[in-house]
NUTIMAR-229556 format. One record per residue (C-alpha): x, y, z. Coordinates in pm, whole numbers, padded with zeros to 5 digits. Layout:
BEGIN
       xx       yy       zz
        X        Y        Z
...
***
This chain:
BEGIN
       xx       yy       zz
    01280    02779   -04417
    01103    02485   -04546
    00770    02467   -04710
    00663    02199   -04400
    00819    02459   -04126
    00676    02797   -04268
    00309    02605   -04299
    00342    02473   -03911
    00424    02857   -03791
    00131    03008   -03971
   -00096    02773   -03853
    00043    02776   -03482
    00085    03148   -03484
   -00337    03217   -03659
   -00504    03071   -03370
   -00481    03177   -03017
   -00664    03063   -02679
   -00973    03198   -02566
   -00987    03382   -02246
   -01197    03102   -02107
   -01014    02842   -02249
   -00667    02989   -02030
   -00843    03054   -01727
   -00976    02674   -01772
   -00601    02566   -01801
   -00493    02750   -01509
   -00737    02664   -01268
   -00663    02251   -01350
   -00302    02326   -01316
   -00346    02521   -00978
   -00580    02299   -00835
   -00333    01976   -00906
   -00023    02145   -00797
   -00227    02237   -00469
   -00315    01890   -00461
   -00002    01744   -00457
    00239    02031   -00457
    00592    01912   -00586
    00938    02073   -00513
    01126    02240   -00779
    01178    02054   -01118
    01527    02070   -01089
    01545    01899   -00758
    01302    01630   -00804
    01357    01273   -00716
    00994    01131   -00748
    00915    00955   -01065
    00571    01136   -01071
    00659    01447   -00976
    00921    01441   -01286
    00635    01360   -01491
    00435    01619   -01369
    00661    01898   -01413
    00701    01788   -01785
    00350    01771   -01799
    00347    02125   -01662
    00612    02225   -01934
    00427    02103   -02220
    00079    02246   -02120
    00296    02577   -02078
    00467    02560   -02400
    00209    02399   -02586
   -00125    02459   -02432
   -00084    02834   -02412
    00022    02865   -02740
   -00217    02790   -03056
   -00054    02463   -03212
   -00218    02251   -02970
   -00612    02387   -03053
   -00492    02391   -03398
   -00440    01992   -03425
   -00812    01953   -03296
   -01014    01809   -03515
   -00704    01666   -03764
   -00690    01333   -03897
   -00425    01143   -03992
   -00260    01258   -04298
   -00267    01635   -04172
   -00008    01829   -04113
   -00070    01854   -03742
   -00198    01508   -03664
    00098    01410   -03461
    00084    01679   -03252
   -00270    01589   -03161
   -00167    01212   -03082
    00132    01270   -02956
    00214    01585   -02771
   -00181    01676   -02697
   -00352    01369   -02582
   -00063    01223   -02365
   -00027    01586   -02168
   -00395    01554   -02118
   -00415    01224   -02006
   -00143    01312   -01749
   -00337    01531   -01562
   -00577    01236   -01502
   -00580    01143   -01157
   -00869    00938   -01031
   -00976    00609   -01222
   -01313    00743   -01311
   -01178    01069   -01467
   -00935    00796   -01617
   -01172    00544   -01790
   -01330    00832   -01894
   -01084    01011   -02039
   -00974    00712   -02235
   -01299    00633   -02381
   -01315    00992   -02559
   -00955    00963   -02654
   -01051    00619   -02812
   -01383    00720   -02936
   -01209    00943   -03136
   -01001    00718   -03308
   -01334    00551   -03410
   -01459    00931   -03534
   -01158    00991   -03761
   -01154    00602   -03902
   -01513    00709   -03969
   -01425    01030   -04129
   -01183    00900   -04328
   -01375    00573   -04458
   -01620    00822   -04586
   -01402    01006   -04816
   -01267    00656   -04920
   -00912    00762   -04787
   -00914    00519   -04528
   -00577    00281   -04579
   -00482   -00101   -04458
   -00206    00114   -04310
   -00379    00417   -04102
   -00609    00118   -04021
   -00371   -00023   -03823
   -00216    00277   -03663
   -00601    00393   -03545
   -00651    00027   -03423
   -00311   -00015   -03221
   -00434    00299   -03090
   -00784    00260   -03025
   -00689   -00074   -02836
   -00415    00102   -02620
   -00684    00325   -02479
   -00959    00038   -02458
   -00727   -00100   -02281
   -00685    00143   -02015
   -01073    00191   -01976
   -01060   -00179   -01894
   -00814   -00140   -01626
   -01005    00170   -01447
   -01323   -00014   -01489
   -01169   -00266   -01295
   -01037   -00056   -01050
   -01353    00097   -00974
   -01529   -00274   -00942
   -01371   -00331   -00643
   -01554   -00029   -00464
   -01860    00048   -00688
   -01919   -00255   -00923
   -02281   -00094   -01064
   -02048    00237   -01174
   -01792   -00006   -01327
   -02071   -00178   -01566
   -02206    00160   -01646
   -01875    00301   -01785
   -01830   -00060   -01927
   -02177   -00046   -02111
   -02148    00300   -02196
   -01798    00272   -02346
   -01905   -00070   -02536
   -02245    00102   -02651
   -02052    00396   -02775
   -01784    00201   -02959
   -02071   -00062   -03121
   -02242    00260   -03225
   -01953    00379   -03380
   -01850    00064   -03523
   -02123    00004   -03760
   -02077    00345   -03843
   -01739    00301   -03970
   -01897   -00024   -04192
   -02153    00248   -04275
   -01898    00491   -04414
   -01673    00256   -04547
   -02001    00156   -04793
   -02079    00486   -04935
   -01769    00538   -05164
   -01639    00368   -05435
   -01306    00214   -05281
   -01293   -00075   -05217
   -00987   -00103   -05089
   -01111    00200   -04802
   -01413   -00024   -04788
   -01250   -00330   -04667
   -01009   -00143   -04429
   -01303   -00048   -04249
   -01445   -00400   -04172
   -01079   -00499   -04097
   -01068   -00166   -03859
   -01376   -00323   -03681
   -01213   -00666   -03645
   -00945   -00528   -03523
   -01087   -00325   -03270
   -01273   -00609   -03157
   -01132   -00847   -02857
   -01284   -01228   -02775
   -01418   -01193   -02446
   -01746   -01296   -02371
   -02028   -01193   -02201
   -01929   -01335   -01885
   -02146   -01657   -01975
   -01997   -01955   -02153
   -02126   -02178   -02427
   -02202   -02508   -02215
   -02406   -02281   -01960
   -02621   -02081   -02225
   -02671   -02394   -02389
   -02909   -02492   -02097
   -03105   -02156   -02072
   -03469   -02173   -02155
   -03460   -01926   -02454
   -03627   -01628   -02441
   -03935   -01490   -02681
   -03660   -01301   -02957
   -03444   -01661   -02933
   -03752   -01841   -03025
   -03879   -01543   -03290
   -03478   -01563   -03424
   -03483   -01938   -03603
   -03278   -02165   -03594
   -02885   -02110   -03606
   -02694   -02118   -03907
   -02381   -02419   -03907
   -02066   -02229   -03984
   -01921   -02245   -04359
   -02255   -02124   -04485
   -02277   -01933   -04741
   -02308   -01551   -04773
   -02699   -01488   -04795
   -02720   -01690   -04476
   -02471   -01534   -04259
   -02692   -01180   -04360
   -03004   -01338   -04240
   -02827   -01433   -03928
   -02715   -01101   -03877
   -03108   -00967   -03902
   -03218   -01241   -03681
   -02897   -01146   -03433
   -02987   -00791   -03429
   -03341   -00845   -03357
   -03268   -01072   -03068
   -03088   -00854   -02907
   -03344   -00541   -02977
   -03592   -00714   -02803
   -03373   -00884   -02528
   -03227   -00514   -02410
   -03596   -00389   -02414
   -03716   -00611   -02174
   -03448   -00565   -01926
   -03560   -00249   -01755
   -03869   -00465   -01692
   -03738   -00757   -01537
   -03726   -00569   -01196
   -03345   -00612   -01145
   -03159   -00459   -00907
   -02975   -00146   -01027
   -02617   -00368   -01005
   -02787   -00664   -01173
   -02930   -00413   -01449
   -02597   -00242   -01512
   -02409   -00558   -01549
   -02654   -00740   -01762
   -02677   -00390   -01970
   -02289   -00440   -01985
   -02390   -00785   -02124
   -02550   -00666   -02402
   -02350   -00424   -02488
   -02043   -00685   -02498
   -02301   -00862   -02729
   -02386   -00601   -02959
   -02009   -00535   -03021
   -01987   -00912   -03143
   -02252   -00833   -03372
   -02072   -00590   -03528
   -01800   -00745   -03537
   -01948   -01044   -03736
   -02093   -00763   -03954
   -01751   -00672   -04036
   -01620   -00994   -04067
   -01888   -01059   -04313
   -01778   -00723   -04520
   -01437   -00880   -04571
   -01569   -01217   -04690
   -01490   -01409   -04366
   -01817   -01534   -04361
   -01711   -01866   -04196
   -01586   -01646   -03877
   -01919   -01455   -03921
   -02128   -01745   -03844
   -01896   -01849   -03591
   -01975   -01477   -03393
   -02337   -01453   -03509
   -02446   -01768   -03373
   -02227   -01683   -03039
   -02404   -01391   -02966
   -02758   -01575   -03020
   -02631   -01753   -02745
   -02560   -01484   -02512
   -02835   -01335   -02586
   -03052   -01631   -02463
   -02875   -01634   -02144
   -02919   -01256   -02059
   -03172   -01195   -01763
   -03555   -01279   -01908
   -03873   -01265   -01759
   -03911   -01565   -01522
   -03581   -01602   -01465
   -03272   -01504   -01307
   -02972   -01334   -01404
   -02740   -01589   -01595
   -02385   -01601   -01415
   -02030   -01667   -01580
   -01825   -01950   -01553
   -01749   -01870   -01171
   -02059   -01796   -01048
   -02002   -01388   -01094
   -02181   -01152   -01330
   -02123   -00962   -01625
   -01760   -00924   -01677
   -01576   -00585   -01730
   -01533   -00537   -02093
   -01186   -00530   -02195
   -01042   -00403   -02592
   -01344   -00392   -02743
   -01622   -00571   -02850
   -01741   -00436   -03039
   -01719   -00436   -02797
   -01630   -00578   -02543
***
């Protein structure tokens, strides 16, 4: 027996299910298959119901045992890391069934990614190479939270900004901590796989608003307070005092909205706004880590100009290229 095989038995054979944890399992199982009971696995002709029953299988074989609660909490590297991403995550997401439990299923799975990007740009173990592999990931699952979100729109478009804003919020949050992490170590080389992480991660949507229509906004107080904008190929000490002036902007700009008296669609989608604009922040933040400070500029002075058409006090709430509000954030801006 190998060195690899006798470590994955002992540490799939120390750690066992709680009682709570089974009964938890069961009662999802029981109340799906009641759901949509399915004939036997052996007979089945429906595409779904074959996926469910392998579902079903896995959960059995792997869910009941330990391996599975064992590969919570790995990161890449560790022994059971593909277990986690690849036998774990894709039973769970399965069992998914409406497009609420599915956007926000996806947003932990992706959140996640960000969490163990984090952890690892911390240690200074963080790679160009596990950078990528978190990113494709992270953007796979974006994705998906996207697509639900848009779902949902069509019914309840206030819910779909909220899990777009929340996701976005979460991810922006998570973003600069990644740039955070990837600071406090000596590697460089872990240090700029972070900002390139964050880049990555980040998708060029806007904020529903385009450049010719913010351009004829009457700025708001935290526009006026921010200076004026800094032309792209500037150098480094200017793109950081954009990046003050950007983040103060849109500190004051999301403060004022829950005063504006906005409807509670209006609020969520211009909260969705912002968030889209706070994950082009970071994004330029990153950008600027990695010494594309031309690009940083370029995002910086973008989201100044989102930021002035956001909703403001004697005004109304700015409207995208068609006429619509905020748009449903899509891979990540860093989010998006």
């Amino acid at each position: 027996m190998t060195k690899f095989t006798e470590q994955f038995h002992t540490n799939g054979s120390e750690i066992r299910m709680t009682h709570a944890e089974r009964s938890r399992v069961h009662a999802a199982l029981r109340a799906r298959m009641n759901a949509q009971p399915v004939a036997s696995p052996f007979f089945v002709r429906n595409p779904f119901a074959v996926r469910f029953a392998f579902a079903l299988a896995l959960i059995l074989v792997v869910g009941t045992g330990s391996t599975a609660f064992a590969a919570e909490g790995t990161l890449p590297g560790d022994l059971l890391y593909p277990v986690k991403v690849s036998i774990v995550e894709p039973v769970q997401g399965a069992l998914q069934v409406s497009d609420t439990a599915k956007a926000r299923w996806n947003a932990e799975v992706a959140t996640e990614r960000l969490n163990e990007a984090q952890a690892l740009a911390a240690r200074g173990t963080l790679t160009p190479a596990v950078s990528d592999e978190l990113a494709a990931n992270f953007n796979q699952h974006a994705s998906a939270v996207a697509s639900a979100a848009t779902s949902i729109s069509a019914s309840d478009p206030a819910a779909a900004s909220e899990i777009s804003a929340n996701f976005s919020t979460t991810v922006a949050q998570r973003g600069a901590a990644i740039l955070a992490a990837g600071k406090t170590n000596a590697s460089v080389s872990s240090a700029k796989a972070s900002g390139s992480l964050v880049v990555a991660i980040a998708s060029d949507e806007d904020s529903g608003v385009s450049d010719a229509a913010s351009s004829g906004v009457q700025p708001m107080a935290a526009m006026m307070k921010a200076g004026p904008m800094v032309p792209a190929g500037s150098d480094d000490a200017q793109a950081a005092r954009l990046s003050i002036q950007a983040h103060a902007a849109l500190a004051d700009a999301t403060s004022t909205l829950p005063t504006l008296g906005l409807t509670k669609s209006d609020l969520a989608q211009a909260r969705a706004r912002a968030a889209t604009i706070a994950n082009r922040i970071v994004k330029a933040d990153a950008e600027l880590s990695i010494g594309s400070t031309s690009d940083a500029v370029s995002d910086f002075n973008r989201a100044l100009r989102e930021i002035n058409a956001l909703p403001q006090a004697g005004g109304t709430p700015a409207s995208g290229e068609d006429g619509s509000s905020a748009q449903i954030w899509h891979s990540v801006p860093v989010l998006h």
